[in-house]
Structure formats: C-alpha cells, structure tokens
C-alpha positions as CSV (number, residue, x, y, z in Angstrom):
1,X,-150.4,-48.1,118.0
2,X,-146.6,-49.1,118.4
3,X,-144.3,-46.9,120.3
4,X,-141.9,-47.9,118.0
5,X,-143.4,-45.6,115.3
6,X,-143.7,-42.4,117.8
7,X,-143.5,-39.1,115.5
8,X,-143.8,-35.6,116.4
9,X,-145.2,-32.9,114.2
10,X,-143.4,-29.8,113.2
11,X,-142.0,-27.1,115.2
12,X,-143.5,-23.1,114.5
13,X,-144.7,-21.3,117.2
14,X,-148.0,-19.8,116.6
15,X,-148.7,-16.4,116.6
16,X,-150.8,-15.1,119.3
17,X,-153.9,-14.0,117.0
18,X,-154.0,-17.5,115.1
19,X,-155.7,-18.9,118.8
20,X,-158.2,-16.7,118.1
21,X,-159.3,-17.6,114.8
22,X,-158.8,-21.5,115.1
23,X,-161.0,-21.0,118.6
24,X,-164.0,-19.7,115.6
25,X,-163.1,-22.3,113.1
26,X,-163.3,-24.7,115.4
27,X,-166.5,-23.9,116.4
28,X,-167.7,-24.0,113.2
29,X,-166.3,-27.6,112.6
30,X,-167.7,-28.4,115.7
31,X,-171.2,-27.0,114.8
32,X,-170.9,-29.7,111.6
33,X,-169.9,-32.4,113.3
34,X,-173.1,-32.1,115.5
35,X,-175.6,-31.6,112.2
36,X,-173.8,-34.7,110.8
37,X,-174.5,-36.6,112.8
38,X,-178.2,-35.6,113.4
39,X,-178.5,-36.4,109.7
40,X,-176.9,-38.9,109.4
41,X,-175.8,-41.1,111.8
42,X,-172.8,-42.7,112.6
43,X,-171.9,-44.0,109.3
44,X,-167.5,-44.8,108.9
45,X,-165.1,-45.4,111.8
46,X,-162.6,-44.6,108.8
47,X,-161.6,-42.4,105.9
48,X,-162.6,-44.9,103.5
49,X,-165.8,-47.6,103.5
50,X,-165.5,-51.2,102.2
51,X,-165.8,-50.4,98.3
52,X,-162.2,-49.9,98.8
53,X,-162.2,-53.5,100.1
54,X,-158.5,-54.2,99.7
55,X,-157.4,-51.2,101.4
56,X,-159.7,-52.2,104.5
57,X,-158.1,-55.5,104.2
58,X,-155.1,-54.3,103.8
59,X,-156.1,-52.0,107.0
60,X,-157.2,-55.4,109.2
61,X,-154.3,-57.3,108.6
62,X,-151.9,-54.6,109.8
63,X,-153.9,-53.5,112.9
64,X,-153.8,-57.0,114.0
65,X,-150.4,-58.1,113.1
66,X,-149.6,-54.4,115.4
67,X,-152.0,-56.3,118.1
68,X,-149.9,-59.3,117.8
69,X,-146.3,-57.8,118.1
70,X,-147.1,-55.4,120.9
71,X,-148.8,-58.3,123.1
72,X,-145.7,-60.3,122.0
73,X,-143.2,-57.6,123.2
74,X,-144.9,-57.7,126.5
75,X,-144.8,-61.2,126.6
76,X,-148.1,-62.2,125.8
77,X,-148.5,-65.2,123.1
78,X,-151.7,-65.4,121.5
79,X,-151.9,-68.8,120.9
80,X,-155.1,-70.5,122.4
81,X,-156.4,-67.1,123.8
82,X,-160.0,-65.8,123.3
83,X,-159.9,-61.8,122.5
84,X,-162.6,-59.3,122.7
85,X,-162.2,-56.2,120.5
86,X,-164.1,-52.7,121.7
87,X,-165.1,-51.4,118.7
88,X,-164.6,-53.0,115.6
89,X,-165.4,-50.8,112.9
90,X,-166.7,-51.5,110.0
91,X,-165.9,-55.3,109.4
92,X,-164.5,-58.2,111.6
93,X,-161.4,-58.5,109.3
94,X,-159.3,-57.8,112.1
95,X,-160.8,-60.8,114.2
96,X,-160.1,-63.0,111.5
97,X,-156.5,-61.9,111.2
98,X,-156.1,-62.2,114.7
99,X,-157.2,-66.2,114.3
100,X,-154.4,-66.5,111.7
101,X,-151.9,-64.9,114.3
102,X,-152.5,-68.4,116.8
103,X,-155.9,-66.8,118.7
104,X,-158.4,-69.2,119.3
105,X,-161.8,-66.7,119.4
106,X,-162.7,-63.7,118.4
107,X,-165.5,-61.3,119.3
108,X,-165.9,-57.8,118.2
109,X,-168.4,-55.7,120.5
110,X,-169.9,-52.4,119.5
111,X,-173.1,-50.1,120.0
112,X,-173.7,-49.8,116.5
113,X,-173.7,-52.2,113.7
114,X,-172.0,-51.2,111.3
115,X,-169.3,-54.3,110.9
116,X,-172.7,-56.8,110.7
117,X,-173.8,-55.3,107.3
118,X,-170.1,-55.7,105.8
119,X,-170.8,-57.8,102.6
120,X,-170.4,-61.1,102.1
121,X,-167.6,-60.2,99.2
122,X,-165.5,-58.4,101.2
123,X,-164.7,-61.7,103.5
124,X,-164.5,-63.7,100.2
125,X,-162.1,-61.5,98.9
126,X,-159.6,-61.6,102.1
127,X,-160.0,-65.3,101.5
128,X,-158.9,-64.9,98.0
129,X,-156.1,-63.0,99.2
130,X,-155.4,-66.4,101.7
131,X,-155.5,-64.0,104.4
132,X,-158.4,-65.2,106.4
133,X,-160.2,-68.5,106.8
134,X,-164.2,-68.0,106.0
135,X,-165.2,-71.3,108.0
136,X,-164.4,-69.2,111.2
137,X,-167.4,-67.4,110.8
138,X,-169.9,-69.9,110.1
139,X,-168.7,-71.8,113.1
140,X,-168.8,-68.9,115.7
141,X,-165.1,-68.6,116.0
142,X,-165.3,-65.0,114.9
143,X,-168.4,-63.1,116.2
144,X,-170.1,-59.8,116.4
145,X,-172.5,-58.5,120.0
146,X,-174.0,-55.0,119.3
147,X,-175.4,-53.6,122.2
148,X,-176.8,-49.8,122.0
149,X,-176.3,-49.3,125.8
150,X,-172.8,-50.9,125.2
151,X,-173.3,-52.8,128.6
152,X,-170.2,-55.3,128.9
153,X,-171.8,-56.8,132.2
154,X,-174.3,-58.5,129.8
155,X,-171.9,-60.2,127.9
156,X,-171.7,-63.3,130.1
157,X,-168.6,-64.5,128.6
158,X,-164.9,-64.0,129.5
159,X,-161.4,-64.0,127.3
160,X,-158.0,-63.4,127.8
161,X,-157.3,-60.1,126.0
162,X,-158.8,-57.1,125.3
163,X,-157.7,-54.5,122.2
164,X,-159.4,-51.5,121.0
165,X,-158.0,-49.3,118.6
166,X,-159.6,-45.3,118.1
167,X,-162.5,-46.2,119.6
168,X,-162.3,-45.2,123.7
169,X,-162.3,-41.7,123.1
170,X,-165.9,-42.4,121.7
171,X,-167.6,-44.2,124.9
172,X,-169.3,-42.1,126.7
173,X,-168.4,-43.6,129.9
174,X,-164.7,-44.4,130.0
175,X,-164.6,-44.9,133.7
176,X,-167.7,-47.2,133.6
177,X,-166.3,-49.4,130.3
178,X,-163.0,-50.0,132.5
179,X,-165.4,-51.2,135.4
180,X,-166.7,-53.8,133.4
181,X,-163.8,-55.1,131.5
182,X,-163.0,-56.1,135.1
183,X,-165.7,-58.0,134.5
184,X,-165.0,-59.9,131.0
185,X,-161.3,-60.5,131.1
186,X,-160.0,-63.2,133.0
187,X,-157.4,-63.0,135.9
188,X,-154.4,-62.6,134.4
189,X,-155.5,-61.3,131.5
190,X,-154.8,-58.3,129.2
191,X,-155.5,-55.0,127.6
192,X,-154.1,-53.3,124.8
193,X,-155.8,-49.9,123.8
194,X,-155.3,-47.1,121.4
195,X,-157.0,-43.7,122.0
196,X,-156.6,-41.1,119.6
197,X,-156.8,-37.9,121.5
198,X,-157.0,-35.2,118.6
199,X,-160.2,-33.6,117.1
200,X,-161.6,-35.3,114.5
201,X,-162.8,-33.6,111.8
202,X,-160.5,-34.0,109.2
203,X,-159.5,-30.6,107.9
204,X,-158.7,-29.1,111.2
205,X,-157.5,-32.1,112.3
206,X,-154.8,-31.8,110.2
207,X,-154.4,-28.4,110.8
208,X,-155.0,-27.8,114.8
209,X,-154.9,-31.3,115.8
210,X,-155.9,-30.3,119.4
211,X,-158.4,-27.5,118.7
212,X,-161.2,-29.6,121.0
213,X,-159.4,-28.7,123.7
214,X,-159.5,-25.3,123.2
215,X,-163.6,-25.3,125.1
216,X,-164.3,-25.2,128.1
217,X,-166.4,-27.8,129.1
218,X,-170.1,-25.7,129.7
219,X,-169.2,-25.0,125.3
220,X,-167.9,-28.2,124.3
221,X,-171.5,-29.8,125.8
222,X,-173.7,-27.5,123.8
223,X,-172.3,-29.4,120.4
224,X,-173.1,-33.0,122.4
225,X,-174.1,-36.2,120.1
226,X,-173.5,-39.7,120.9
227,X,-169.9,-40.9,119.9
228,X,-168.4,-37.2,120.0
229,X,-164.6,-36.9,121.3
230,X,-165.0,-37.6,125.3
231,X,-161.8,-35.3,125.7
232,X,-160.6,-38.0,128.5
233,X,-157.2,-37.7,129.5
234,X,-154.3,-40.1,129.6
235,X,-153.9,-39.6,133.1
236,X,-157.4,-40.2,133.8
237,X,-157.1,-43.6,131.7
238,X,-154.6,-44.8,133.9
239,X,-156.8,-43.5,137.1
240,X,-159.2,-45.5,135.8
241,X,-157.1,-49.4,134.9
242,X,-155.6,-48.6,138.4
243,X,-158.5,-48.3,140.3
244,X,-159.9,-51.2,139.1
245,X,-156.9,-53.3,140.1
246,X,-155.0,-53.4,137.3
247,X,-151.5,-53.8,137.1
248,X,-148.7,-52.6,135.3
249,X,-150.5,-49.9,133.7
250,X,-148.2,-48.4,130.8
251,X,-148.7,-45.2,128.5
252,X,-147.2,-44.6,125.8
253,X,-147.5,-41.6,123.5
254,X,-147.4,-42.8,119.6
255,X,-147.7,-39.7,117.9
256,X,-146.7,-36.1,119.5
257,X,-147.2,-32.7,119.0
258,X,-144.5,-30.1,119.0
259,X,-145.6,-27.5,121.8
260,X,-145.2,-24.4,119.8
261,X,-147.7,-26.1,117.8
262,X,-150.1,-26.9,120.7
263,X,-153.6,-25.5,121.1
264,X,-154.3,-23.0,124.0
265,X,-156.3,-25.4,126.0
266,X,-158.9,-24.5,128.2
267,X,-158.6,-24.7,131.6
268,X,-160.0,-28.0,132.1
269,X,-157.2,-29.2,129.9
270,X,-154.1,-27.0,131.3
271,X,-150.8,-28.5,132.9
272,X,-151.5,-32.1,132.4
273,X,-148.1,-32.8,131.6
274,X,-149.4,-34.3,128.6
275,X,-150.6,-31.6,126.1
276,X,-148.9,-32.4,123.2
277,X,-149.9,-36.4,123.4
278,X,-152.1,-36.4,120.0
279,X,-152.3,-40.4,120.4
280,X,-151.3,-43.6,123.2
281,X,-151.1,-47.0,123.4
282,X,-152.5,-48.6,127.0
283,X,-151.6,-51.8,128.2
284,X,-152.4,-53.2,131.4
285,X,-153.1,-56.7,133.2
286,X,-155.6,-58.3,135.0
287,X,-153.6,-60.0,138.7
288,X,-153.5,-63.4,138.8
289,X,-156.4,-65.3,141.0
C-alpha cells in the first residue's frame, strides 16, 4: 500500500478478438466464484491459511510496519493512539504489530470471524519470534468485534486511526461504511485504506486483471454473493471521505496497468480517468473540533 512501490504491468496491446474471449472466460470465473461461495463460505482473505504460520506472520508484521511509515510520512505518530482495523483477515497479528510500533489499542472489526478461530500457536509462535507481546490480548489491548450486519454505529467506542487493507472493495455499502467511520474516529483523526480494484479470482487475475469490469452492471448482479468485488471506483471513494467532511483526501495509485493492456470496460466503467488503477492507497482526516 505505499506509493513508493507503484509498478505498472507490461505493455502489448491486445488484439481486438482476445476482448471477446476473456468477456466468456470471465464469465465462467465469475460463475465459480458464485458456487464457491454457496459451498463454501467465505473461508481465506489470503493465498495462504495459518498452517503457513510464519509466512502470515511474516505477512502481519509488514502490513503494519507499511501502516506505520505511511501514517509517519503524513505526519501521524502512533504513539498513544487507539486504531481500528476494517477487516482483519485471518488473525490479529497485525494489531499486535501495530502495539510494538508505539499504538496504544487495537481493534480489528469484521462480519465474519475468521481471525477469532486463529489458534492459540500461531500467537505463541510470533511471540517466539519476539515479534508480539501475548499479554496484549489477555488484557483487552488487542481485540476482535464481528458483526454480520457490519454496523460501525454500534460500536460505541472511538480511536484515532483507521487502516484497512483489501478489504473495502468487499463491503457492500462503501458509501454507508464511510458514514459511520464519521462516527468512530475522533476529530482529528485518520484513515489509511487500501482497495484493491482488480478481479479476484486468481488465474484471470493474473491474466486480465480488470476483466470485472468488463459487465455491465444488470450481468455483473446475476453472479451476486455477499463479499463479491463492489466494483466502486476511486473517484467515488473520494466522493464519499469528502462528503462526509473529510479533509485532505489523497489517492494514490500503487500498482498500474499499462493501457494497451486494459480491459474494454463496460459502460458503467468508461472514461474515469482511472482505468488502469489496478490498486490505491486512501488517506484522509477527520477536522479538528
């Protein structure tokens, strides 16, 4: 999520038939994601689960020292602050990271529970590795709220920052999640949020990174599950922080495609100025009282 690591894909325009065929394949991909899910569940925020418990660590610890040095580039300290992540994942290794960066609480908050069931052994072993202190989550300084409805306005508490990395493009309601961080962080405050923006489905993701934008959104609906790819916008993020009152709203792109290499987007999608965006860092603050 820094801007300091920006890449773009490769160059190679693509021929006009290949639209065509990646339009079916996508389809198809999309058609699997659905029965996945129906069978499923939602199961791993990540290519890999916790038996590969020092790659998640591994994983925690540099998504939170990224957290750290992006707030700190923007002048934000963390020492003393209380943070609030959207979307944790699979474990609350990040949280506990975050506490050996200077924060003084951590919550993760997330509709489904997938971090609460991370074993025992896994903490233990970030211990081991003297990268997190186990005590914070016996006394509460690290914590976990899962809430199905994912209603922030019942969280009753407040902190000082906000992160959330690959999880927004999830919510169902990006507009209404924005609402209510108003809500939960305090004035002067912050946010600093990561949205991938490709398909994800790994094989055409790799291939057609955009290829969800390719349907129009009457299509795109008939393949609906909870936690699909909302297909929100950049520009519609920063509608959204600014609307609420936020202030100095940034975007930045972290990873870019080449535009030969674009999809053809559906209508929806076309002359956003921002088509080859495949992922973006937000930040944004809360005015002052």
């Amino acid at each position: 999520m820094e801007e300091a690591s920006t890449t773009t894909l490769p160059a190679g325009a693509r021929p006009a038939w290949s639209h065509t065929a990646w339009f079916a394949a996508g389809l198809g991909f999309l058609a699997l994601a659905k029965a996945k899910h129906l069978l499923r569940g939602y199961t791993t925020p990540k290519p890999f689960g916790l038996d590969q418990a020092d790659r998640c660590i591994d994983y925690a610890v540099g998504l939170g020292s990224m957290y750290a040095a992006a707030l700190r580039r923007r002048g934000v300290d963390l020492a003393g602050r209380e943070v609030l992540e959207l979307g944790p994942g699979s474990d609350l290794g990040v949280g506990l990271h975050l506490l050996r960066q200077g924060a003084a609480r951590y919550l993760g908050f997330d509709r489904h529970d997938l971090a609460g069931q991370a074993p025992a052994v896994f903490y233990e072993r970030m211990a081991a590795r003297g990268l997190a202190d186990l005590a914070a989550l016996r006394d509460g300084r690290v914590g976990l709220v899962v809430d199905e409805h994912f209603d922030l306005a019942a969280l009753g508490q407040r902190f000082d920052v906000v992160v959330s990395n690959a999880a927004f493009e999830h919510f169902d309601d990006v507009g209404r999640t924005v609402a209510q961080l108003g809500q939960v962080v305090r004035p002067g405050g912050v946010a600093l949020i990561s949205v991938d923006l490709q398909t994800h489905s790994r094989w055409i993701r790799e291939r057609d990174p955009n290829n969800i934008y390719r349907y129009p959104p009457w299509l795109y609906r008939l393949f609906a599950f909870p936690g699909q790819p909302n297909r929100v916008r950049p520009g519609a993020y920063r509608a959204f922080f600014e609307q609420q009152g936020w202030q100095g709203v940034e975007l930045v792109p972290d990873a870019l495609l080449a535009p030969t290499r674009a999809a053809r987007p559906a209508a929806a999608f076309r002359d956003d100025g921002q088509a080859g965006w495949l992922s973006f860092t937000l930040f944004a603050r809360r005015p002052q009282a």
